[in-house]
N, C-alpha and C positions, 0 to 999 in steps of 0.2 A: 412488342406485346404478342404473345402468344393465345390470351384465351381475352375475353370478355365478359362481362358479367353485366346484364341488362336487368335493372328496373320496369316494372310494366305503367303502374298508375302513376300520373306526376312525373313519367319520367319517358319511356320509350310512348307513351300515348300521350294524344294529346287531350284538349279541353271537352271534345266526343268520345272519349275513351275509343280512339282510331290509332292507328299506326302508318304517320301519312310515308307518301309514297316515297318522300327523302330519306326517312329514316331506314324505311324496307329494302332501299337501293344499297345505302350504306353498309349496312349488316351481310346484305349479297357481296358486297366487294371485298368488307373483310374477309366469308368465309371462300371466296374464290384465289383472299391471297395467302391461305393456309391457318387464319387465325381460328379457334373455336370459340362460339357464341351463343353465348348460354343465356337464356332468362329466367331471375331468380326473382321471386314475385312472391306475397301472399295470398296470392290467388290457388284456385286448385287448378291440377294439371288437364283436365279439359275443358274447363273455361280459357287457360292459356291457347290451347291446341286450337278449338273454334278461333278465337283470337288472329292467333299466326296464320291461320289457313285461310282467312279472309284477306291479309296479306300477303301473303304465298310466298311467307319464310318461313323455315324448318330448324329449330333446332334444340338440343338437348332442355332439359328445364329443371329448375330448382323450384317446386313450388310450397308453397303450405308454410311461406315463410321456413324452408330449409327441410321439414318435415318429411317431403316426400321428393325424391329425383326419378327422372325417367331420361332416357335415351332417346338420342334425333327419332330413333323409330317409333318411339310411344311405348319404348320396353319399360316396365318398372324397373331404376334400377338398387332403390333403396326405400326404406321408409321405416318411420320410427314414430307412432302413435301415442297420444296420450293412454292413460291407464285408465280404462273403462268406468270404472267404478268413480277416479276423480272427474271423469268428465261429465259421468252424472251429476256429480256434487253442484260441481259449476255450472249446468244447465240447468240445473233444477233451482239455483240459488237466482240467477239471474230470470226465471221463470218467475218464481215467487215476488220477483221486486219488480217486474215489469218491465224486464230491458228487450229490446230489438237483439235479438241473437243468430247468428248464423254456424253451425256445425258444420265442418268442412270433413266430409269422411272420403271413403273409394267408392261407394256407392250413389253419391250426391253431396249435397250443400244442403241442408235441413236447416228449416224456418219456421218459427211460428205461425199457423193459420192466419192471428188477428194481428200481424206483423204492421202492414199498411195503416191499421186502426190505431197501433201504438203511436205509429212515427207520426199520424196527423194532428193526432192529441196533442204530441209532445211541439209539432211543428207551431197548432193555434196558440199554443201559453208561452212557449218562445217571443213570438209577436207578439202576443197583448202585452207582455211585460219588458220585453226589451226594443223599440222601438228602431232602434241601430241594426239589428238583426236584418240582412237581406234575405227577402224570400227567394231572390235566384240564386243565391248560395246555398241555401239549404233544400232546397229542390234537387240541385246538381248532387250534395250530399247522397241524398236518398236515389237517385237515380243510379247512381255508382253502383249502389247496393242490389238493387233490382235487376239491372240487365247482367249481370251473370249469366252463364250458363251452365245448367246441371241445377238449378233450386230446384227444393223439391218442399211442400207447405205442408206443416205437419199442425196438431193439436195438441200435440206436447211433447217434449222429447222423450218420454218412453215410449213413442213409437217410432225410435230409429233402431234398424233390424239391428240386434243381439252380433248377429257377426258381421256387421260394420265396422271398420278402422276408422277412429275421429281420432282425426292429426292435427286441427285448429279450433279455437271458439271464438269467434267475435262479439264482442258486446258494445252497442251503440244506442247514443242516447244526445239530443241535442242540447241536454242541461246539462249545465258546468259541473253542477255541484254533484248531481247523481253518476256524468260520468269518472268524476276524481274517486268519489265511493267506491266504484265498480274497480279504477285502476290500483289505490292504494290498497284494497283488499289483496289484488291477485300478483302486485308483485313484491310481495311480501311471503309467498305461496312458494316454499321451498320445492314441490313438489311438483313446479311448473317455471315456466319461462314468460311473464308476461312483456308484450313489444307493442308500440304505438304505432302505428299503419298512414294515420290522418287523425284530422282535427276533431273528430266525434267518436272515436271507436278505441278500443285497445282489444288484444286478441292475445290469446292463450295456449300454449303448445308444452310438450313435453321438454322437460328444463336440459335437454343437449338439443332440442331441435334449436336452430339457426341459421339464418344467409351465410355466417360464417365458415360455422363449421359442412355446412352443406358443398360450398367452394373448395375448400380445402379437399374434402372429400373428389369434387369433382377433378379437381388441378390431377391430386396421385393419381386419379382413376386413369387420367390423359398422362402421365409424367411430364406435368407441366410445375416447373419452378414456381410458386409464389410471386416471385420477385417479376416475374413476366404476364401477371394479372392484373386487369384494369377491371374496375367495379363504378357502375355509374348507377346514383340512384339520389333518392330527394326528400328521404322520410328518416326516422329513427327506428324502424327496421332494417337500414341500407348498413347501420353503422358495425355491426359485426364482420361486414363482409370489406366492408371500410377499413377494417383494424387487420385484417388479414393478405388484402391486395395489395399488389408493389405499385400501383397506383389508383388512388380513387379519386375519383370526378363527382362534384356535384350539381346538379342541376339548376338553371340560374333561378328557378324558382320556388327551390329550396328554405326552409328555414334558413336565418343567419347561423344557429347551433350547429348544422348539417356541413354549411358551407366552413366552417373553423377547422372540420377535422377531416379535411379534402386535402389532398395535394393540390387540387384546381377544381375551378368552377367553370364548367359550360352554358351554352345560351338554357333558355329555358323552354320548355315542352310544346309551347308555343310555335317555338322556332326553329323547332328540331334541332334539340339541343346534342340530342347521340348520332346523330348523323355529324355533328360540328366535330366533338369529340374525338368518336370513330375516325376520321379523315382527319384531323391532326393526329393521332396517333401513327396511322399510317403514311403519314407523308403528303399526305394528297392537298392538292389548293383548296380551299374553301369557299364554295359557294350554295352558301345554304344562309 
């Protein structure tokens, strides 16, 4: 294998949203033995970048779910933005019905003010009415969503600056039924791409952004064969880039749907499952 393709949530992080030290060792090895090692995430590219730099790995990134690439150096090296006017549509539609939203532009991550207020309302009537519902699962939910870095908390989304680039929408809600509404509206939405991230959210990009075609993009930019591509990730976002790599890994704690259309499945995030992976790719004994 010549290049990599790393997952960040679920997949190269673990259950702290950390990057433990096996994993960061791994990633060093392969790019010291010529492999290129990309992270391709629905995250934005300086929430990855803080990320990496607290592990003190460096390299190229696919972020905004495919949306936006940058260079090891933190050059931009592409980007491809929803259409202004539809992303009003969408934040204003998701405003009006009460969903937890996140805008993902160059300028920041834009949030609703009464964001926290939404999710704890939505969090008490979870509990009262579903008693199976763990509160340290949906805690971890919500935590995910907050340590970010680059939010920025706004009172509604006509106060995200005019010449901002929004290259993702997330919309999160921990009822079922509000978030099926929220997904069968937008992928239905020719004039968008909607992808499911995790178990409470779907998010929304312009309909050629993807992990796929972002990889693709990255491989020529490297003239790297396809066929010498390995993709390892554990969501249904992963699966574009899945459909494109000469080999994809899934994470062992992955959905079963995720793991069917793998070439292989590795340990899980837990276990440092991309360190496993990585080191069987490259040959290496395993001890992880």
């Amino acid at each position: 294998m010549k290049m990599i393709a790393v997952d960040l949530d679920g997949t190269l992080l673990n259950s702290n949203s950390q990057v433990s030290a096996e994993n960061a060792e791994a990633i060093r090895e392969a790019q010291n033995q010529g492999v290129l090692v990309t992270i391709a995430t629905g995250r934005a590219f300086y929430d990855v970048k803080h990320i990496c730099s607290k592990a003190g790995i460096r390299t190229p990134v696919i972020g905004a779910n495919g949306a936006t690439l940058h260079d090891v150096s933190g050059q931009p090296i592409h980007s491809i933005p929803i259409n202004r006017n539809k992303a009003m549509e969408v934040l204003a539609w998701l405003e009006t019905n009460q969903y937890y939203y996140e805008a993902m532009t160059d300028r920041g991550i834009y949030s609703p003010q009464n964001g926290h207020e939404l999710m704890s309302i939505e969090m008490d009537r979870v509990l009262s009415s579903n008693p199976d519902a763990t509160l340290q699962s949906l805690l971890h939910a919500l935590e995910k969503q907050y340590e970010q870095y680059g939010l920025v908390r706004i009172s509604s989304c006509r106060h995200i600056p005019e010449e901002a680039e929004i290259y993702n929408i997330l919309g999160f809600s921990f009822h079922e039924e509000k978030l099926e509404i929220g997904r069968q509206r937008y992928i239905q939405d020719q004039e968008l791409t909607m992808v499911v991230s995790a178990d409470h959210n779907f998010e929304v990009e312009h309909p050629l952004a993807s992990k796929g075609n972002a990889l693709m993009q990255m491989a020529e930019r490297h003239q790297i064969p396809l066929n010498e591509v390995m993709a390892i990730g554990d969501s249904y976002n992963d699966i574009s880039m899945f459909k494109v790599a000469g080999r994809s890994v899934a994470m062992g704690n992955a959905h079963q749907q995720i793991k069917d259309v793998c070439h292989m499945v590795t340990l899980s995030n837990q276990q440092n499952g991309v360190a496993h992976a990585i080191r069987q790719v490259l040959g290496h004994s395993l001890n992880v």
